[in-house]
MARROGU-129258 format. One record per residue (C-alpha): residue in three letters; x, y, z. Coordinates in pm, whole numbers, padded with zeros to 5 digits, always signed. Layout:
ALAXYZ...
END
This chain:
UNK+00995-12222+04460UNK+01230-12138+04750UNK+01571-12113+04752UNK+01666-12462+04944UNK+01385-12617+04753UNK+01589-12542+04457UNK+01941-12576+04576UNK+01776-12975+04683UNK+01613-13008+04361UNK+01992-12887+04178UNK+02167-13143+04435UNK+01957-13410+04323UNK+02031-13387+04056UNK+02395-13440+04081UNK+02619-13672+03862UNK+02962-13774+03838UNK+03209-13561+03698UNK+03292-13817+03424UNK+02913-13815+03359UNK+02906-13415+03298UNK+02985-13216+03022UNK+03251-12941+02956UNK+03089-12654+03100UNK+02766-12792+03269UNK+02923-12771+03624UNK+02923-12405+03601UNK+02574-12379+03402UNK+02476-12571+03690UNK+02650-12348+03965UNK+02491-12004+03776UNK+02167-12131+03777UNK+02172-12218+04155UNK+02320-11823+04212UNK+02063-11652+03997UNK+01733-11880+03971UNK+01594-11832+04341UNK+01649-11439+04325UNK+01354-11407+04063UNK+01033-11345+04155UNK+00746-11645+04107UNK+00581-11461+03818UNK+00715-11372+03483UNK+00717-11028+03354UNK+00693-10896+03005UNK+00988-10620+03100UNK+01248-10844+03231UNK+01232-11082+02939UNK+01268-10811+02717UNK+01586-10651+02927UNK+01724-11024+02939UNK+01680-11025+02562UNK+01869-10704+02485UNK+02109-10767+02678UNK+02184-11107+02525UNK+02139-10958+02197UNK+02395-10718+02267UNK+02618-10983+02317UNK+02534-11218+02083UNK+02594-10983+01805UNK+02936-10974+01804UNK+02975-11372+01921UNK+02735-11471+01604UNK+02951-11292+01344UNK+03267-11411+01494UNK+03141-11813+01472UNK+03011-11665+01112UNK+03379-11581+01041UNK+03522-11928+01198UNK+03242-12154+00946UNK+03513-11962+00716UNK+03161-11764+00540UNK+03007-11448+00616UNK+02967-11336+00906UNK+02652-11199+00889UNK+02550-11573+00811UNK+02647-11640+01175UNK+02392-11332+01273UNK+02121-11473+01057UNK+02183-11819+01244UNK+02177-11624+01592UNK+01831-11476+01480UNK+01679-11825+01374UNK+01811-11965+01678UNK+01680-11770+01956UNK+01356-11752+01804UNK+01266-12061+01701UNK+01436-12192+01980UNK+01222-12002+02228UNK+00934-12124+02100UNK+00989-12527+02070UNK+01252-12550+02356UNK+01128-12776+02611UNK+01414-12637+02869UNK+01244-12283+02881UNK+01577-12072+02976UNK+01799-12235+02731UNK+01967-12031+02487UNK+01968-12206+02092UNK+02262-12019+01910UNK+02552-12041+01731UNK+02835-12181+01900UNK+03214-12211+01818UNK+03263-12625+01822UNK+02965-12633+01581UNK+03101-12322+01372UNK+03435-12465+01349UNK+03299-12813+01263UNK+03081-12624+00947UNK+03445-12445+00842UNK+03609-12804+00845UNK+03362-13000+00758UNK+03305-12746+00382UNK+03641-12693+00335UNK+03651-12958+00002UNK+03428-12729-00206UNK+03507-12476-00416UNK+03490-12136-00308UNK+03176-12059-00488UNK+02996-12306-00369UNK+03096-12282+00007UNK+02778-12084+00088UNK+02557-12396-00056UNK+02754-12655+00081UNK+02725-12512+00449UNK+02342-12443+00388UNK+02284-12792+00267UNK+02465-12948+00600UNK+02287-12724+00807UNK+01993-12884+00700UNK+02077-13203+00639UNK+02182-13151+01052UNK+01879-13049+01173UNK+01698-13337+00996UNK+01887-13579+01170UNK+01840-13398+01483UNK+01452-13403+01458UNK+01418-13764+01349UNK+01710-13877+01659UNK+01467-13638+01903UNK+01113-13790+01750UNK+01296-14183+01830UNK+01320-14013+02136UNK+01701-14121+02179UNK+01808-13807+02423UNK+01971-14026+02651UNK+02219-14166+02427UNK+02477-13887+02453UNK+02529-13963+02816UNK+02751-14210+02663UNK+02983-13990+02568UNK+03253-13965+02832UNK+03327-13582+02983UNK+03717-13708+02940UNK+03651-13757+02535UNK+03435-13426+02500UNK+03696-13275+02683UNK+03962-13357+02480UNK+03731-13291+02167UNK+03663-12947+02279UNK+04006-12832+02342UNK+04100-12945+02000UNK+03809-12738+01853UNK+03952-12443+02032UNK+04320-12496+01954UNK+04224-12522+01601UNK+03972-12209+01595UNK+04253-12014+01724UNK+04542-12112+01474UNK+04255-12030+01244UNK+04174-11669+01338UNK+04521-11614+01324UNK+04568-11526+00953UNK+04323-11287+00981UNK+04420-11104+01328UNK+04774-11068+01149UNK+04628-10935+00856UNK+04781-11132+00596UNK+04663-11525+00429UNK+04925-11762+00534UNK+04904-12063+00340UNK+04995-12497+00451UNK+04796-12797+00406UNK+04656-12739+00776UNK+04610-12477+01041UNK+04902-12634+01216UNK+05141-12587+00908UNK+04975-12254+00865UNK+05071-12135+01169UNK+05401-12215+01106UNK+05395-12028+00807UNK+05297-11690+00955UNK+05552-11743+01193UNK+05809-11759+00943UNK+05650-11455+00747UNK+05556-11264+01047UNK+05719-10936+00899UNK+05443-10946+00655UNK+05220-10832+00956UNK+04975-10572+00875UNK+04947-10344+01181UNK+04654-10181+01087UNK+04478-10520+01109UNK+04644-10661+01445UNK+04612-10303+01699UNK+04265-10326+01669UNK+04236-10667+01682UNK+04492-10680+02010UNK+04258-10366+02143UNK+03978-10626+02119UNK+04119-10903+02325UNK+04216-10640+02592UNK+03861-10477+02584UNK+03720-10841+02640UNK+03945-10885+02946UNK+03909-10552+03121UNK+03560-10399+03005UNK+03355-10656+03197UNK+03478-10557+03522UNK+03381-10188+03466UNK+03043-10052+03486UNK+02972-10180+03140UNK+02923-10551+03263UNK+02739-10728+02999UNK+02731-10459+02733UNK+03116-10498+02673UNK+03133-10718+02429UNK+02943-10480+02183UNK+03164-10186+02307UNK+03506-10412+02231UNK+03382-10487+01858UNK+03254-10114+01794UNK+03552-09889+01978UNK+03809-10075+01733UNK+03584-10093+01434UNK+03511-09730+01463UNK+03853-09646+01514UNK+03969-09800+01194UNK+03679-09659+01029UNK+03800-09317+01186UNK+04158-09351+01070UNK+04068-09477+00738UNK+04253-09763+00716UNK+04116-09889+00426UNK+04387-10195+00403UNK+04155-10341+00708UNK+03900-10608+00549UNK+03554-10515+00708UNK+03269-10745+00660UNK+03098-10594+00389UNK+03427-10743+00188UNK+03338-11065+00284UNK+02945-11086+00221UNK+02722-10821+00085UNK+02453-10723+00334UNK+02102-10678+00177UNK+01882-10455+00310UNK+01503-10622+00443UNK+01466-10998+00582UNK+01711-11184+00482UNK+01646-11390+00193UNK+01571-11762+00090UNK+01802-11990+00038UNK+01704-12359-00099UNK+01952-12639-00060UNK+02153-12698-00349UNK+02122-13094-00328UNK+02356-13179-00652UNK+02667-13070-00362UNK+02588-13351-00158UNK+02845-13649-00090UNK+02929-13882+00131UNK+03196-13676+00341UNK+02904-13414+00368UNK+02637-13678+00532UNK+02891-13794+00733UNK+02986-13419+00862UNK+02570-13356+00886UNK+02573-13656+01140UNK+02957-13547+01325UNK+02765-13172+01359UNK+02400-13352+01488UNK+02602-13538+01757UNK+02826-13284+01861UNK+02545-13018+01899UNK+02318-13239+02071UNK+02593-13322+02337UNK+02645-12990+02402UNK+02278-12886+02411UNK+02202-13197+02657UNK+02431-13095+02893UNK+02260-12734+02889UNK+01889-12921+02877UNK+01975-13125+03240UNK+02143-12843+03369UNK+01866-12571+03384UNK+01541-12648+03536UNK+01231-12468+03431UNK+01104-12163+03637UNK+00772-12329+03656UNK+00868-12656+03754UNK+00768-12871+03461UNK+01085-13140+03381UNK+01301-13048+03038UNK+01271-13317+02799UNK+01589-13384+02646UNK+01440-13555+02293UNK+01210-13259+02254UNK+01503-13027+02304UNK+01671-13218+01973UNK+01413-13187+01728UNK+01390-12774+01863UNK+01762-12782+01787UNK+01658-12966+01471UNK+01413-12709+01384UNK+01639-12416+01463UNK+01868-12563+01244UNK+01663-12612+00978UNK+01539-12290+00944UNK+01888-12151+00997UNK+02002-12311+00715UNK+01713-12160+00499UNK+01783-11802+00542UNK+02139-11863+00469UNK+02301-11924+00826UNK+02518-12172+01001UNK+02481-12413+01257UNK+02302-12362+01554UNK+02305-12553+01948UNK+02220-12562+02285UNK+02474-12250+02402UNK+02628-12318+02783UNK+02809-11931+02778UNK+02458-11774+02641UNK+02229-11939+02822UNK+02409-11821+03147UNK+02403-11487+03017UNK+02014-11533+02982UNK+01973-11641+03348UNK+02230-11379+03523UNK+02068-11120+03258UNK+01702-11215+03481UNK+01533-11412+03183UNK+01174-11538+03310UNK+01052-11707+03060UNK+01120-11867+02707UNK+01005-11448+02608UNK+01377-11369+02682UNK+01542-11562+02368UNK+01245-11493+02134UNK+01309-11122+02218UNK+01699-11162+02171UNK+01633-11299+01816UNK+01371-11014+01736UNK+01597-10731+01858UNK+01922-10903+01610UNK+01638-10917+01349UNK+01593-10542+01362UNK+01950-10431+01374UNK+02026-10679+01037UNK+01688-10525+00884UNK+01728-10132+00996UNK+02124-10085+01014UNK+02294-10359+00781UNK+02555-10076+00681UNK+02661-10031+01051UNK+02693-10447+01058UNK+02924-10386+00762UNK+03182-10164+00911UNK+03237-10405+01175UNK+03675-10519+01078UNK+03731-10922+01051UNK+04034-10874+01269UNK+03828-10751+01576UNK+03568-11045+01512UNK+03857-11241+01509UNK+03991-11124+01840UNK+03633-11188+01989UNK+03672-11538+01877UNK+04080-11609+01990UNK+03946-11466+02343UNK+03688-11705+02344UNK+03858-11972+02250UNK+04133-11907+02458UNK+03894-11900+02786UNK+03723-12214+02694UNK+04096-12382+02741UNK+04038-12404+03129UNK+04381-12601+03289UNK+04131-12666+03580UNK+03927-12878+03368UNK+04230-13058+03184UNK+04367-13141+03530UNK+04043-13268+03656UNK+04025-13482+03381UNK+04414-13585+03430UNK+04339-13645+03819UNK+04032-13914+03693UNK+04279-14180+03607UNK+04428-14303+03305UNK+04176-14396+03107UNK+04042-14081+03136UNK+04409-13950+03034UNK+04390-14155+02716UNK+04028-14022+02634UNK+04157-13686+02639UNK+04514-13704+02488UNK+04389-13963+02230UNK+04044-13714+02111UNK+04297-13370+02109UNK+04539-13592+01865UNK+04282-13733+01634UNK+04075-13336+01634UNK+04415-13187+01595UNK+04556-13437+01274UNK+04202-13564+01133UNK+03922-13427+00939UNK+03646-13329+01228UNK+03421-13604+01138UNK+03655-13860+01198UNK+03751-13724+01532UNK+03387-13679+01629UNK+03319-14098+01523UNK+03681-14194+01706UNK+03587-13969+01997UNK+03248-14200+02020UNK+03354-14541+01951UNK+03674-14445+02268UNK+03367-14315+02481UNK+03171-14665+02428UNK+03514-14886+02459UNK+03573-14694+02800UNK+03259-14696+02907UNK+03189-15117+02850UNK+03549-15158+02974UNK+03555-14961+03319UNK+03210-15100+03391UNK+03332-15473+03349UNK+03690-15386+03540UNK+03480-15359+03831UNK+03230-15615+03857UNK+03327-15805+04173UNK+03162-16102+04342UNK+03138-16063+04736UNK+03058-16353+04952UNK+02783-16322+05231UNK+02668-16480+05527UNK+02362-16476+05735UNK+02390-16383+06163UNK+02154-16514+06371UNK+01971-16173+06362UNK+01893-16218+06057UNK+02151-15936+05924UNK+02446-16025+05657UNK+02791-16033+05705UNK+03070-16021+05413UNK+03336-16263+05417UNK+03611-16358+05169UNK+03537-16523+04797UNK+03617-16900+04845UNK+03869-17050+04598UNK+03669-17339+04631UNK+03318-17436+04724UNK+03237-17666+05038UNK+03019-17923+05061UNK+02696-17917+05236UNK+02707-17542+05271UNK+02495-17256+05153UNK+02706-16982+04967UNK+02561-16643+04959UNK+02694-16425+04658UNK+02560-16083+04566UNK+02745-15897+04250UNK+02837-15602+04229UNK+02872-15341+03854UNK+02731-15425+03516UNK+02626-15741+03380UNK+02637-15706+03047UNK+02880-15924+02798UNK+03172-15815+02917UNK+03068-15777+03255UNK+02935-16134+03244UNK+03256-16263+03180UNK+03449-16115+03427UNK+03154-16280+03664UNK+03241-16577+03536UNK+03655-16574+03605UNK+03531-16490+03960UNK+03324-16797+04031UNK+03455-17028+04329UNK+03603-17349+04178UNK+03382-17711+04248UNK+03635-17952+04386UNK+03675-18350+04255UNK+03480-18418+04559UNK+03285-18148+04654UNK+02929-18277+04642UNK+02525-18049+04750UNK+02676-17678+04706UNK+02414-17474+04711UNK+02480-17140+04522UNK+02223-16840+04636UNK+02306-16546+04441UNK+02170-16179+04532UNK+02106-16005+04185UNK+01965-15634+04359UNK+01904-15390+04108UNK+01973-15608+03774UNK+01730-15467+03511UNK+01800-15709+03217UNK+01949-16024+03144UNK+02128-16061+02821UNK+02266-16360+02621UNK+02606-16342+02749UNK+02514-16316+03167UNK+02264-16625+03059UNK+02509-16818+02953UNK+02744-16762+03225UNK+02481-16828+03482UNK+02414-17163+03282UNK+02731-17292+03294UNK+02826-17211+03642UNK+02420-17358+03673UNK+02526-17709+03550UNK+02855-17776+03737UNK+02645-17704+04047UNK+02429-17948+03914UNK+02611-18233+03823UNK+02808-18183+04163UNK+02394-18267+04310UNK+02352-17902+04433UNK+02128-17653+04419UNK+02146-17252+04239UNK+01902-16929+04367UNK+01890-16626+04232UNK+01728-16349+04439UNK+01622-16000+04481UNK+01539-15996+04070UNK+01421-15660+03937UNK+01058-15712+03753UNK+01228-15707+03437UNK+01482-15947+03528UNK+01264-16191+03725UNK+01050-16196+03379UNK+01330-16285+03162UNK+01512-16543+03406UNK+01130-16724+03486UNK+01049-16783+03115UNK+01413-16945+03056UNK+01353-17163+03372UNK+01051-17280+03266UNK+01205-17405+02924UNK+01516-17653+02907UNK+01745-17344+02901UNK+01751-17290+03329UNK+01580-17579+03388UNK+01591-17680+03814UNK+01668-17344+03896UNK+01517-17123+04220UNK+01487-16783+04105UNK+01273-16554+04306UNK+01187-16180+04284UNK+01253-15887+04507UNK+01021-15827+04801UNK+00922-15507+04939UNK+01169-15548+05235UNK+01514-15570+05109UNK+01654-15899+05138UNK+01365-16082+05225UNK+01372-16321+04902UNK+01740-16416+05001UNK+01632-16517+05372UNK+01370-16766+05179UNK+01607-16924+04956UNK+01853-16961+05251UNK+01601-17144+05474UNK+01464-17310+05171UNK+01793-17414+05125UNK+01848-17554+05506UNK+01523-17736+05456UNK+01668-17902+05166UNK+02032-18028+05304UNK+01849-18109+05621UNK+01609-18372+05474UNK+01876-18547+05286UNK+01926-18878+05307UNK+02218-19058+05133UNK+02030-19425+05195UNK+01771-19323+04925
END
């Protein structure tokens, strides 16, 4: 494929920035850099470069989100493994990346915080699963499109919450000392208070992190720098023996071999857990749906956005079965896959295979690595993922975008994280039914003597003895059906033969709500001896509306479906119409 064959295909593919999701306009914007530069055929070499390099960079961005779940960190590297691999085999989108990322980390930490701390590692392993099972069953009902109904403004505002709260929580740990409050908010405030209890063995390296992860990408090191920012500090700790520095050995012991078995503990689960298995489906999903429509396959075939939720499912799954945390579609990683010159789905299998080995061969080296440097990987992160560009973008939308956002950052910041993922939702579906009803507006028409239309103003009130040409514009469902009706000329005491011929272009369906409505409006046309059309029905439409006419539901009226030139079932009803006043005769 050539390069304005795909930069056509990518612009076709277009949608409205309320319609997008946090990140997917620059997925979008990488893949239309990188994608035409590759060659037509995949090569065994590349993938395996692209894969090494990713690893290289997943390693230390696994065992940070292993850290933020508030568990091991190697589980977070087992999870990266299980991802990539299994991920790379059942992904339908062939260059996505399936790996941990830090909303779905964050969400595990929150979501497991109840238990005890001996039974934190089975409580994360059993929503894991639980997770992935409702992934595969919500991509076998084949219900990918639903999370388009989640509003960019309310993931937005979701997202910075996440990363607020992921960075008050690394903070403890990047200090070097366990501040204590009945949130991360009020723990924050604690270490401020006790900041002279800072240990500064534990925050230089972890402030020589952050730097590293600002400046060493712009050097010659490029995409190896995240590896060099975790291992320069960790040696240097490791050098200087400060053994006051928590590595991650001290967190998790690191067995040497494959990683081991774990079976769900299933006497842990509750009813706040089920509910934070389906909070961590839908939040994954969203995020791996916007990476699924965002990357199109090298070899042309179309993503499937269903099949890309039960791979998530399955990654999941077997995540949680070697003891790791919760995997997704990954916007940062799968750019790094594409600029890295992935060809194929090879790329993440190799990724996976090459973290396999290091876990397998070097598990001591993995254990040296100091929780305060993961936990500057992850307040870098974090704090990049706060773009004000994005904020304001959503803040320039309008104000129901503004109360999206402000209202999803409150509820993520002050409420347990499945709460804000079901409030976040439910806001996304009352925005959505209420800005599509706010503008569906009724537009009068009239027919030149060319045959062309012309718009002219709404009548308050119809005439009689005229032909009224309406066409509708926005979505007819039940609240969009009532705002039809407020809109609906009024029929005068004497006003007598209206006729009503309504242009319905494009309506697929006809609910309960819009039937009513048109039978009401229907019957005062009626009684006043007039006539109603609908035209230009979809085939959907024209099915629904022809089977109510024929009962005593729409009974008398003219409803007739969309020709193959536009408009042409309007002109019929109109001269149908003009037959009709013409032959009348009052004397009868």
């Amino acid at each position: 494929m050539d390069k304005d064959s795909i930069n056509k295909e990518i612009e076709n593919e277009a949608i409205s920035v309320e319609e997008m999701l946090p990140g997917e306009e620059e997925l979008k914007q990488t893949v239309k850099a990188h994608r035409y530069k590759l060659p037509e055929k995949s090569t065994l070499s590349a993938d395996a470069n692209a894969g090494l390099t990713k690893a290289m960079n997943e390693i230390p961005s696994g065992m940070a989100c292993g850290q933020l779940a508030g568990v091991s960190p190697v589980m977070g590297l087992f999870a990266c493994v299980c991802g990539n691999i299994t991920g790379g085999i059942f992904n339908s989108t062939k260059l996505m990346i399936v790996s941990t990322t830090s909303a779905s980390a964050f969400m595990v930490y929150q979501i497991t915080q109840a238990y005890a701390e001996e039974q934190r590692v089975g409580a994360v392993v059993l929503l894991v699963l639980l997770a992935g099972l409702i992934m595969i069953v919500l991509g076998l009902l084949k219900l990918g499109n639903l999370v388009r109904f989640v509003s960019f403004s309310v993931m937005t505002g979701f997202l910075a919450g996440i990363s607020i709260l992921a960075i008050l929580s690394q903070l403890p740990t990047f200090f070097g000392f366990d501040a204590t409050g009945s949130n991360k908010i009020m723990q924050t405030v604690d270490l401020i208070q006790n900041i002279r209890l800072t240990n500064w063995h534990a925050l230089i390296p972890g402030i020589a992190t952050v730097v590293f992860m600002v400046l060493l990408p712009k050097t010659p090191l490029g995409q190896k720098s995240a590896l060099v920012s975790v291992a320069l500090p960790s040696l240097f700790i490791f050098l200087m023996k400060w053994n006051d520095v928590e590595v991650v050995s001290d967190v998790g012991e690191l067995s040497s071999g494959l990683p081991s078995l774990h079976l769900p503990d299933f006497s842990l689960i509750n009813p706040s857990l089920i509910s934070g298995a389906f909070s961590l489906a839908l939040i994954t999903l969203i995020q791996g749906a916007g990476v699924s429509q965002s990357v199109p396959n090298p070899d042309g075939s179309r993503p499937n956005t269903s099949k890309d939720f039960v791979s998530q499912g399955i990654a999941n799954v077997s995540s949680s079965l070697i003891g790791g945390i919760g995997v997704g579609g990954s916007v940062g990683s799968t750019a790094l896959n594409i600029v890295a010159g992935a060809r194929s789905r090879l790329a993440s299998i190799f990724a996976g295979v090459f973290m396999l080995l290091l876990v397998v061969l070097v598990p001591g080296l993995v254990g040296q690595v100091a929780m305060p440097v993961l936990a500057g990987v992850m307040i870098f992160a974090m704090a990049s993922s706060l773009r004000p560009q994005k904020n304001k973008q959503v803040w320039n939308a309008g104000w129901a975008a503004r109360v999206g956002f402000i209202s999803t950052l409150l509820v993520t910041m002050f409420w347990p994280i499945q709460y804000a993922v079901l409030v976040g939702v439910m806001l996304s579906f009352v925005m959505y039914f209420f800005m599509s009803s706010r503008y569906v507006k009724l537009h009068r028409r009239r027919m030149m003597s060319d045959g062309r239309f012309e718009q002219i103003p709404v009548p308050v009130e119809l005439e009689s003895e005229k032909i009224h040409i309406f066409s509708v514009d926005g979505s007819l469902h039940f609240a969009g059906a009532r705002m039809l009706e407020n809109q609906w000329p009024k029929l005068g005491t004497y006003t007598r033969r209206p006729v009503i011929v309504l242009e319905m272009q494009g309506l697929n369906n006809v609910g309960a709500t819009l039937t009513e409505v048109l039978l009401n409006y229907y019957h005062k046309i009626e009684e006043a001896g007039g006539r109603f059309y609908i035209t230009e029905l979809g085939e959907r439409s024209y099915s629904i509306l022809r089977t109510q006419a024929a009962s005593e539901i729409l009974g008398g009226m003219r409803i007739f479906k969309q020709e193959a030139i536009i408009g042409e079932s309007t002109r019929q009803a109109i001269l149908e119409a003009r037959e009709w006043l013409g032959n009348y005769n009052p004397e009868k």
